[in-house]
N, C-alpha and C positions, 0 to 999 in steps of 0.2 A: 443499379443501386445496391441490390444485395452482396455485391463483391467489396462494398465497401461496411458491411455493418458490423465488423471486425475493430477496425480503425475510429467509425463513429462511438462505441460502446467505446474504445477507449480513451478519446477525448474527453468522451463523458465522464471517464472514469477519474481521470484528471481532476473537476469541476468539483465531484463529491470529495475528492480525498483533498482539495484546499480547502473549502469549507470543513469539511472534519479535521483539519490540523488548527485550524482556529478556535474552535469549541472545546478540542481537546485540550490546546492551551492555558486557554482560560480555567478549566477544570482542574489543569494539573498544577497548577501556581497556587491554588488554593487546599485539593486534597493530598500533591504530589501523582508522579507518573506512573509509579507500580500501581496505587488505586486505580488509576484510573484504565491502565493496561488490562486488571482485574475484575473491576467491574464491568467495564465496555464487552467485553464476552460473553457475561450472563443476560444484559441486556438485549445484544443482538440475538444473542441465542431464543429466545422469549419470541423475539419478531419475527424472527425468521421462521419458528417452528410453527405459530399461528400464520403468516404469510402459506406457509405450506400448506397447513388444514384446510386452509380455506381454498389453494389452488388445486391442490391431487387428494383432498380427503384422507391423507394421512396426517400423523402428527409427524412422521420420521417415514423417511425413504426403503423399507425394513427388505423391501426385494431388490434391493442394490447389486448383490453379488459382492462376494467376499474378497476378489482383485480389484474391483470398485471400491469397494470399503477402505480395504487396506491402501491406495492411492489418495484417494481423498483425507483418510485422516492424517497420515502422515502430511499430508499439504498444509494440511490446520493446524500440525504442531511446529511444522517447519518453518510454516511462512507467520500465521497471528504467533503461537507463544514462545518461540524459540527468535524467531527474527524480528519481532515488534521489541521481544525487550532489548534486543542489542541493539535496536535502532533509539528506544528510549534510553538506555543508556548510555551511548553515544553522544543523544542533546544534551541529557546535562554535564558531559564531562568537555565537550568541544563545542558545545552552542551549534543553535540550528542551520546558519550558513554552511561552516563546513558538513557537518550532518547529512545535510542535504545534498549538497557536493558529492561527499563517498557514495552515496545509494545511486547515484547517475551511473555505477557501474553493474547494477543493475540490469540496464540493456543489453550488455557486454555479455554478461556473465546468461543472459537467457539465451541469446544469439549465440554461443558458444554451445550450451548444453541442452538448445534445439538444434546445434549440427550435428553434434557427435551423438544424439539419443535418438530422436527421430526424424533425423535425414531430412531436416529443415534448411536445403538452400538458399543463403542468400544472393542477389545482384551485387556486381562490383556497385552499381546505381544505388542501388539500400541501404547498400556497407557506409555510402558518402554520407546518405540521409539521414541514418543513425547518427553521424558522427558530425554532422552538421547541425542537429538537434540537441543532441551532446554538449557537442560545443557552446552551442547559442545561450543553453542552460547555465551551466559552466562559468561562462563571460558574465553573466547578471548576479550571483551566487558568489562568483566572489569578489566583489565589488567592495566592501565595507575592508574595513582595516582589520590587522591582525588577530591573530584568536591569542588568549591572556592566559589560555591552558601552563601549566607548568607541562615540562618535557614528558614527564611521564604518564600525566591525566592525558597529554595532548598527542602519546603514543598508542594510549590504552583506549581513546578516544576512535582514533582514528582502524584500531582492528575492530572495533566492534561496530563504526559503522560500514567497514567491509564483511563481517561477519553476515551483517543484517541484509547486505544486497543481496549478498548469494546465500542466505535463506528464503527471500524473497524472489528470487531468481529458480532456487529449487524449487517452490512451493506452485511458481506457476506450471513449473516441468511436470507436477508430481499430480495439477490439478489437470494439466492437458488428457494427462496418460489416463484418470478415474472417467473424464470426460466422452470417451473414445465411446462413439456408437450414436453419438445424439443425444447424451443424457443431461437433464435438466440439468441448470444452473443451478436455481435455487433451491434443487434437491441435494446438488454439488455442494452448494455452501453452508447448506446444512449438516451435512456431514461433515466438514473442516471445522465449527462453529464447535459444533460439537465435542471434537476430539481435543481443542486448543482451549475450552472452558473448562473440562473437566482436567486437563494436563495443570492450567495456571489454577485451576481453583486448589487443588491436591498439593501444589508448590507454596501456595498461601495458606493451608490448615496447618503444611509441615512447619514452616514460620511462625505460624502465631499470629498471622493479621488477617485474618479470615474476619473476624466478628470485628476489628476493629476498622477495617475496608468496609464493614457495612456500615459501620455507625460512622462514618463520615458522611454516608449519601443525606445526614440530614441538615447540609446544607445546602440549601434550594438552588443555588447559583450553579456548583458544582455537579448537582445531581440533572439538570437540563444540558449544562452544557454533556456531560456523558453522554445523554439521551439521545441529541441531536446529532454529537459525534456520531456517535453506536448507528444512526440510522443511516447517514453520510458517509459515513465507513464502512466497517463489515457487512452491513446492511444492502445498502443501495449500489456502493461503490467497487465493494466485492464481486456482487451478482454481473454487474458491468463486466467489471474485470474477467471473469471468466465467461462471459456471453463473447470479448474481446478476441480473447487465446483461441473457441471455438471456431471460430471464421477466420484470426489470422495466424500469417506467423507467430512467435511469441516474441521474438527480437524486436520484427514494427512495435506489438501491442506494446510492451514493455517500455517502448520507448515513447510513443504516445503517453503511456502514463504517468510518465514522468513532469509533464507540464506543469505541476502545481505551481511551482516557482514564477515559472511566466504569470499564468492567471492572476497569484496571489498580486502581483502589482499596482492594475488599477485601483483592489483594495483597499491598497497600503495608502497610495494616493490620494483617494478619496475620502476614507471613511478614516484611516489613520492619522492621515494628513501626513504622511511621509513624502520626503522628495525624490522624485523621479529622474536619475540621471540621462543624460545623452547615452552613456553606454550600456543603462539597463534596457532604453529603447533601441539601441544596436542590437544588442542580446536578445532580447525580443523578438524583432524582424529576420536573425537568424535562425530563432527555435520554430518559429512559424514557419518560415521558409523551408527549410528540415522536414517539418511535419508533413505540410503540403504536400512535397513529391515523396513521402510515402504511402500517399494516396494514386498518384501518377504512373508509380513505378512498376 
């Protein structure tokens, strides 16, 4: 069972980060996505640091080591405040389909720079299941009709949500590496937390929306949906994520975490009341099919 708990943390990780793309949603239609990129950071940071008092009796991981330190923060600027906001600003300039689309490269781009950094072999078998998962993704995602972008929103669109993969793709590289030895996750994530709150907060004083990102949390809608995010995401879904990388490859894990799209489905169906195609359930039974033998393989 424990050669799988790589792969389970990252399905997991999947679960949290659909429900925190729905919360966030909701939040960001009403305060916009810089606030809520903004504020989600302080929040987490808050839980995470009492999460920690309460697990190791510190408030902060302070005997880290300074090549720990330096790993992990750089992950926290790399992957939450450098590659979150090019992935929010990707939604709003190309909408969340393609969005989501470009960050499937993702997998690609960790599976690349776990071969060439730490000599993370893949099977030609893995290579398929990636790309079978990929795929499956892929097929349900773009499904809907064309994106309405003009040429150059829909060019500007599309580098920033490859920016954001392969920030996301560095950031797990960069948490692998702080990782190294056994150390805790959510001393790990507290340290990313850290460094990518205080990066976007200092980008928000210089702006001039520091005080005005606050005074928007006082509407109550907005201000839970963050909360729930914050705890679904960097929270919960983070700690996953890097509990993921620690036991696997980072190409599987990577690619595992990419599910949300799958998951979001019965959602959409049920609760949204959206229609479910035949070839979103093709898609489907391909990204599953995928996943599975990367548990096999």
């Amino acid at each position: 069972m424990q050669q799988f708990y790589g792969q389970i943390a990252a399905l997991l990780t999947s679960v949290c980060w659909s429900f925190n793309s729905i919360a966030f949603s909701i939040a960001g239609r009403i305060v916009g996505s810089p606030t809520v990129n903004h504020i989600r950071l302080w929040v987490a940071l808050v839980v995470v640091s009492m999460i920690h008092l309460v697990v190791y009796q510190q408030i902060f991981p302070f005997n880290a080591g300074m090549d720990r330190l330096f790993w992990l923060a750089t992950s926290g600027v790399v992957g939450f405040a450098i590659g979150d906001s090019f992935f929010f600003e990707a939604l709003v300039l190309i909408g969340p389909r393609l969005s989501t689309l470009v960050m499937l490269l993702a997998p690609i781009f960790s599976a690349i720079l776990g071969w060439i950094v730490l000599s993370e072999n893949l099977s030609i078998y893995q290579i398929i299941a990636i790309l079978l998962t990929t795929g499956g993704i892929s097929w349900v995602v773009l499904e809907k009709g064309d994106n309405n972008a003009s040429a150059k929103s829909y060019s500007k669109g599309i580098a920033y949500g490859v920016g954001g993969a392969f920030c996301q793709a560095s950031g797990l590289l960069f948490s692998k590496l702080g990782l190294a030895d056994g150390f805790a996750p959510i001393s790990a994530n507290l340290i990313r937390l850290t460094a990518a709150a205080f990066t976007v907060g200092l980008a928000a004083l210089f702006r001039g929306v520091m005080v005005s990102d606050v005074k928007k949390m006082k509407n109550k809608i907005a201000f839970i949906g963050i909360i729930v995010g914050a705890l679904l995401g960097p929270v919960s879904g983070v700690i996953l994520s890097l509990v993921a990388i620690s036991y696997a490859n980072i190409g599987i894990a990577s690619t595992l975490m990419q599910l949300a799209p799958i998951i979001l489905l019965p959602i959409s169906h049920y609760y949204f009341k959206e229609k479910v195609s035949s070839r979103a359930i093709i898609g489907t039974v391909i990204a599953i099919a995928g996943a599975s033998l990367l548990f096999i393989l």
